[in-house]
N, C-alpha and C positions, 0 to 999 in steps of 0.2 A: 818396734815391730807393730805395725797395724791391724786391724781385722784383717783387713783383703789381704793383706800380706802374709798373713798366719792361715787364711783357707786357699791359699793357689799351692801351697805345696803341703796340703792334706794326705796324709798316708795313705793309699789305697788299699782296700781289703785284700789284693793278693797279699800283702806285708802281714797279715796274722792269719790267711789260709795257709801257715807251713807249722813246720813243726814248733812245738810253745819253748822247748829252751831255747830256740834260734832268737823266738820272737821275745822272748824275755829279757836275752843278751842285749839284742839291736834297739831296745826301745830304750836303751840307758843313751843319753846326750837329747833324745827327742824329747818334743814340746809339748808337754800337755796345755790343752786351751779348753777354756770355758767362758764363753761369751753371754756375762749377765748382763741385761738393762742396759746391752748397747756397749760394754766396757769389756776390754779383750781380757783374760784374766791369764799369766804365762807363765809356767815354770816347766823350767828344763828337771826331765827324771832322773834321780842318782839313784834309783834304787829299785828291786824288784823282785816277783818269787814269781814260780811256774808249778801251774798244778793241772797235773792228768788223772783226769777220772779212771781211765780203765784196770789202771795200776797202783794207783797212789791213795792211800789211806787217808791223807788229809785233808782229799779235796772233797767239797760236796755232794758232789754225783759219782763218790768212790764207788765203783760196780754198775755204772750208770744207773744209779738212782736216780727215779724221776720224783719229786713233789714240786708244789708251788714256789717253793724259794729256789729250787734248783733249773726249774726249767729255763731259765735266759742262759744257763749253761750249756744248752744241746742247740742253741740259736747258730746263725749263719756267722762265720768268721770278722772281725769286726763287729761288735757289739757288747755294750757298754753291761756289764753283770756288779747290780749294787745290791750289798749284802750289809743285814744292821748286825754288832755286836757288843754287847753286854746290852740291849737295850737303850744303848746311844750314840754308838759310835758306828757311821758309816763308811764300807772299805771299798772301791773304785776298783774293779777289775777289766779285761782286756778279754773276749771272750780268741780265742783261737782253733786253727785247725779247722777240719771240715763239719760243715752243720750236722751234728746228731753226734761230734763229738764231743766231750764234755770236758772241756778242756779252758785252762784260762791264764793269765797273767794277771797279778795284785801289782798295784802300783804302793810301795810303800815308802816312797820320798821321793821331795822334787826341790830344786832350789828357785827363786821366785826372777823371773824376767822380764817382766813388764804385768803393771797394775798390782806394783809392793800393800802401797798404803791400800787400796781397796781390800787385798788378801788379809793383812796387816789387822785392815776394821771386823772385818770378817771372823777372824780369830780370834781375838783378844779383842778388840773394842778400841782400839789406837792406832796411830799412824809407825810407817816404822821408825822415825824419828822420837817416836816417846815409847819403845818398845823397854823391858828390863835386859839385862845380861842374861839372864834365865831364859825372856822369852825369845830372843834373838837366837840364842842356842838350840830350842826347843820349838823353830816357826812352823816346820812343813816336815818334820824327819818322823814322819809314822801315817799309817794309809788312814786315820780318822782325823789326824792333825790337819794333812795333806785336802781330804773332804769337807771340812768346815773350811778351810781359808779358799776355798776353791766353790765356795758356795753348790758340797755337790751332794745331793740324799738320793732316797730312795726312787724322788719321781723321776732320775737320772738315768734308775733302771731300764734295760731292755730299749737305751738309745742306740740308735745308728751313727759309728764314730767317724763313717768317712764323708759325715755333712754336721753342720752346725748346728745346734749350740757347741756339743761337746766332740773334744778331736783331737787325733795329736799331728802332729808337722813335724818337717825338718826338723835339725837342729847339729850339735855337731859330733864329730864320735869322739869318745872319751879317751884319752891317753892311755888310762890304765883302769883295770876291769878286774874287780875281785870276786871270787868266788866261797860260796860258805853253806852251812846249814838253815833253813827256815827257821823262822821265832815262833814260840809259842804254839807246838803241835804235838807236847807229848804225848798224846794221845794216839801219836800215828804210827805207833809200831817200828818196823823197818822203815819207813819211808821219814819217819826222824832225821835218817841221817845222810837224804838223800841232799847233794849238794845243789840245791837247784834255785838257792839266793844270789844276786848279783847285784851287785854295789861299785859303784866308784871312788 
């Protein structure tokens, strides 16, 4: 797949102006793309969470709280929301729904489709052919993992995902579609055990 080939069937913003579990569902088989220094960078997403502000305790603008780190959450549908965590680690979200609501999809894995060795350097510092059993295992299956081989931070924030650099395309739909609990939010009360992970 080429650049031009990865921006002619660019997702268009009505695709995350709907409701965010649809849009969490349907972006599993789609492409994430990230065109660094001219090199198309491609993995197909296996994986995903969905977070509603108005309801949902684990997400940042739980009650629509507005601050600095929250605000690319009330942005317009399509829009790229990067958030840092522990101090190093950058998580790639999907902003959704209509602007001013605070709504989003995490992208938390993706498997690699074109520009392996570039992600590959990216990550580790190797091509995938001198990659360990461990790191092969461990390439892109978590949204910080997934943000460093995808060369993607903070200045990533508050892009617009239906033009380039950053974007997701076509791709194919999954066979089979798992459903589960978010990681890592016990903190969220009832919304712990809201099933609103999706994996393939």
């Amino acid at each position: 797949m080429k650049p031009n080939k990865c921006e002619a069937s660019i997702l268009p913003r009505s695709f995350y102006d709907r409701d965010t579990l649809t849009v969490a569902r349907e972006l599993l088989g789609k492409h994430l793309v990230h065109i660094v220094d001219g090199t198309a960078l491609v993995g197909r997403i296996t994986e995903t969470e969905a977070y509603i502000g108005r309801m949902d305790k684990a997400c940042h603008a739980y009650g629509y709280k507005r601050t600095a780190r929250t605000e690319t959450l009330f942005a317009k549908p399509g829009t790229a929301y990067v958030y840092l965590i522990y101090g190093m680690y950058c998580c790639l979200n999907f902003v959704t729904e209509a602007e001013g609501e605070p709504c989003a999809v995490l992208i938390r894995g993706v498997e690699p489709v074109e520009g392996s060795n570039t992600i590959s350097q990216l990550r580790f510092g190797c091509d995938v052919s001198n990659q360990s059993a461990y790191q092969r295992k461990n390439f892109l299956n978590g949204p910080g993992k997934l943000c460093k081989g995808f060369s993607i931070d903070r200045h990533c924030n508050n892009l617009d995902l239906t033009v380039p650099p950053l974007f997701v395309s076509d791709g194919d739909k999954p066979s089979k579609l798992h459903t589960g609990k978010r990681i890592g939010i016990d903190y969220a009360e009832e919304a712990v055990d809201f099933p609103w992970r999706f994996w393939t």
